[in-house]
Kinemage of the C-alpha trace (Angstrom):
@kinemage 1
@onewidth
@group {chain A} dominant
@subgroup {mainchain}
@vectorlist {calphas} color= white
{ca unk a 1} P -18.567 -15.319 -8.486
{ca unk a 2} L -16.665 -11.850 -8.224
{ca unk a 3} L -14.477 -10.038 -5.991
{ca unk a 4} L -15.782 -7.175 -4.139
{ca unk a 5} L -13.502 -4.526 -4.964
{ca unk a 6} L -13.688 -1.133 -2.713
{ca unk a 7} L -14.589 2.182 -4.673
{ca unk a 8} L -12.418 5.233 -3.352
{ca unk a 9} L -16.606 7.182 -3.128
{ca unk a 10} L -17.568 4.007 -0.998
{ca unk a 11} L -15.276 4.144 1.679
{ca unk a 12} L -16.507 5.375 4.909
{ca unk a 13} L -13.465 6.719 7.202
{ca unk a 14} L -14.132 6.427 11.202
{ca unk a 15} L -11.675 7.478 13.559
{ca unk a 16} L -9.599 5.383 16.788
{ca unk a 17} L -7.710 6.372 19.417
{ca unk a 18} L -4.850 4.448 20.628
{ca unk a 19} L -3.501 4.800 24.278
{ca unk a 20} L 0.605 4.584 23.905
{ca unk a 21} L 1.133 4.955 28.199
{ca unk a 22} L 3.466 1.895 28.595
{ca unk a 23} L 3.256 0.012 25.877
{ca unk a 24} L 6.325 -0.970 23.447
{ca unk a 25} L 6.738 1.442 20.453
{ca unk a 26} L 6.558 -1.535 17.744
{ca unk a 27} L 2.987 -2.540 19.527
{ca unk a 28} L 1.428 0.346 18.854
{ca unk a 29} L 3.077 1.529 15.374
{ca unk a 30} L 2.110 -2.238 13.931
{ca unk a 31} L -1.659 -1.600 15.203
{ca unk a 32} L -1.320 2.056 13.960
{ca unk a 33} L -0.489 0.560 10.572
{ca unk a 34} L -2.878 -2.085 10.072
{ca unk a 35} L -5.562 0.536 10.657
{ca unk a 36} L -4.024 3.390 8.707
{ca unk a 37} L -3.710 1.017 6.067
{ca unk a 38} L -7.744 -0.433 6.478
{ca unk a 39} L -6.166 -4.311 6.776
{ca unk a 40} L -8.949 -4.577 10.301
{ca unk a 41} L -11.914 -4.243 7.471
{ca unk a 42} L -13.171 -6.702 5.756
{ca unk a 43} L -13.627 -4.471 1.970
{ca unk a 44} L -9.417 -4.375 2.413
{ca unk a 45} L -8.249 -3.496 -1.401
{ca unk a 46} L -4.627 -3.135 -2.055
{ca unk a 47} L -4.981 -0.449 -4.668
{ca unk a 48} L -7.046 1.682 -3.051
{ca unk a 49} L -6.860 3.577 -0.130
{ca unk a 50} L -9.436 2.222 2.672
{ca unk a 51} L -7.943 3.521 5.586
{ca unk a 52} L -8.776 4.903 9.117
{ca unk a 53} L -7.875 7.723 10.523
{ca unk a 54} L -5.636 7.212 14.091
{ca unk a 55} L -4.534 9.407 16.944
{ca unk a 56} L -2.146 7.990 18.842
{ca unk a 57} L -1.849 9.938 22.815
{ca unk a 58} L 0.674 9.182 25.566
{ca unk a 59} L 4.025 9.444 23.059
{ca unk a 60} L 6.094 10.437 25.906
{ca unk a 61} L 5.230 7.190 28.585
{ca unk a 62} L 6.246 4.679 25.112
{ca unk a 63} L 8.506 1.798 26.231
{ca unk a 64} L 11.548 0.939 24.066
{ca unk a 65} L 12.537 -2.339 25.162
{ca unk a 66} L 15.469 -3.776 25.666
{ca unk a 67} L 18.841 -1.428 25.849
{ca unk a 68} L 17.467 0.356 22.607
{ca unk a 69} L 17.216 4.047 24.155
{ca unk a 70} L 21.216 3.727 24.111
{ca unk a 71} L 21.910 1.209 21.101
{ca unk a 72} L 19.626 2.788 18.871
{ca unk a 73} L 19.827 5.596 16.441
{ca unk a 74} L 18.034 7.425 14.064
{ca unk a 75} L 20.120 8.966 11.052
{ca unk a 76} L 19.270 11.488 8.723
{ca unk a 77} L 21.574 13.275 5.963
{ca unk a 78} L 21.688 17.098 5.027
{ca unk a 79} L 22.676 15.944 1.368
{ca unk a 80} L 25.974 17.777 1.268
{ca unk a 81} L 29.480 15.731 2.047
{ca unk a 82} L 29.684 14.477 5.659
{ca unk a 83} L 25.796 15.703 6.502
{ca unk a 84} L 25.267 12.613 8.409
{ca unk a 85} L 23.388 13.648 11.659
{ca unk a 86} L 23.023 10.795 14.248
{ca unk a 87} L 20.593 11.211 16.974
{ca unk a 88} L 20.278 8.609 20.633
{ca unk a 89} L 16.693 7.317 20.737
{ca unk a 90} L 17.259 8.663 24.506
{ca unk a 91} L 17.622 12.143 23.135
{ca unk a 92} L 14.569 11.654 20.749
{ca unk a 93} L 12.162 10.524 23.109
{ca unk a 94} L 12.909 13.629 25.429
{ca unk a 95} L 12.663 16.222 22.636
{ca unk a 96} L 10.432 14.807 20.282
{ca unk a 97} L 8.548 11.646 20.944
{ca unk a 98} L 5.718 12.379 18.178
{ca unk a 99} L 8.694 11.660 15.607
{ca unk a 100} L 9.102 8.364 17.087
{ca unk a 101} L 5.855 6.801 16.583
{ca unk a 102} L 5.390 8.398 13.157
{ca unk a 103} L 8.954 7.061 11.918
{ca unk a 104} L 7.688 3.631 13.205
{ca unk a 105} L 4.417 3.950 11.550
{ca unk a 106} L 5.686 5.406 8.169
{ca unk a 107} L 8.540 2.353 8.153
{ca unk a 108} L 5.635 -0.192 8.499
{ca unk a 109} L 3.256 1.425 5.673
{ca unk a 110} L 3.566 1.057 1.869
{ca unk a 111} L 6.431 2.692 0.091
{ca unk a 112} L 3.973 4.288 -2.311
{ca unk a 113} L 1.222 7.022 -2.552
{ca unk a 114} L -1.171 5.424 -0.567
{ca unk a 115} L 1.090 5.113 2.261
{ca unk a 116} L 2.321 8.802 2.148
{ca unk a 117} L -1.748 9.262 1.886
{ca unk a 118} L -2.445 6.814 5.384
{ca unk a 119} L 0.793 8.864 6.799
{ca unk a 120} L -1.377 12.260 6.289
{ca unk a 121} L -4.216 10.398 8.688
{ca unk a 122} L -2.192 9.872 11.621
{ca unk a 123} L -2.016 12.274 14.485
{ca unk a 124} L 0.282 11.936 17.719
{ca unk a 125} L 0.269 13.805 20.891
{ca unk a 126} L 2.618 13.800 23.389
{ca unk a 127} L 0.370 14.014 26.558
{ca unk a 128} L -3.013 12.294 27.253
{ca unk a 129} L -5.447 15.403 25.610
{ca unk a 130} L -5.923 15.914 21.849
{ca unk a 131} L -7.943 17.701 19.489
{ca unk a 132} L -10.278 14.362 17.660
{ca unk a 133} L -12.643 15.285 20.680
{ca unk a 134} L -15.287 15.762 17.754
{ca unk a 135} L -14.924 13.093 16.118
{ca unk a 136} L -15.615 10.620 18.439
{ca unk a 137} L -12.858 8.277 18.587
{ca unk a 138} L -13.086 4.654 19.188
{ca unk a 139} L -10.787 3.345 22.105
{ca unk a 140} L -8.569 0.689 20.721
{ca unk a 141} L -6.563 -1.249 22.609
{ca unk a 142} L -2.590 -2.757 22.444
{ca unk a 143} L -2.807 -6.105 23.185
C-alpha cells in the first residue's frame, strides 16, 4: 500500500478567521500555525506547502499573561556596532499589535521556504473589520 502524497496543483486553499478579543497571544499564534502550515488536514505533506490562508482580527484586545507586558522584550539589531534596539511588549502592543501575532506565528512555523511561503498567507488586523469579506471566511475558534 502507498502513501498519499499531496501535489502542489491538488491543493485546494480555503480561508479562516480567527477572533483574537481576549484570548492569550500563544493560543491563537499556535492555532494560526497549525493552519498556516495545513497540519488540521488530513493530505498534511511536509515537503509541500498545503496550507490555509488565516486572518487573524481583534490584535489590540490579545492577552499576554502573566507579568510579560513588562518582563518581555522584543530585540532587533541595525547590523552596525551597538544597533541593539530593545522594545517593552507594553510599548508594542500600543503601537503595533499586528507585529505581535505575526512574530508569534513566524517563531512557530518552519525555518524554511515554506514557512516564509505560510507567513505570506497570514493577515492581521487590529480592530474587529477586515478586508477577507469575499472570501468567505470560516469562524474558528481558540479553545
Amino acid at each position: 500500500m502507498t502513501s498519499y502524497m499531496a501535489k502542489k496543483e491538488s491543493i485546494d486553499r480555503k480561508w479562516y478567521v480567527i477572533d483574537a478579543a481576549g484570548k492569550p497571544l500563544g493560543k491563537v499564534a499556535v492555532l494560526a500555525a497549525t493552519i498556516l502550515n495545513g497540519k488540521h488536514k488530513p493530505e498534511y505533506t511536509p515537503h509541500v506547502d498545503c496550507g490555509d490562508c488565516v486572518v487573524v482580527i481583534n490584535a489590540e484586545k490579545l492577552v499576554l499573561t502573566g507579568r510579560k507586558l513588562d518582563q518581555k522584550y522584543y530585540y532587533h539589531h541595525s547590523g552596525y556596532v551597538g544597533g541593539l534596539k530593545a522594545v517593552k511588549y507594553r510599548t508594542l502592543m500600543a503601537n503595533k499589535p499586528e507585529m505581535v501575532v505575526s512574530l508569534a506565528v513566524k517563531g512557530m512555523l518552519p525555518k524554511n521556504k515554506i514557512g516564509s511561503a505560510s507567513l505570506t498567507r497570514l493577515q492581521v488586523y487590529r480592530g474587529a473589520e477586515h478586508k477577507q469579506q469575499a472570501q468567505k471566511p470560516i469562524a474558528v475558534e481558540v479553545k
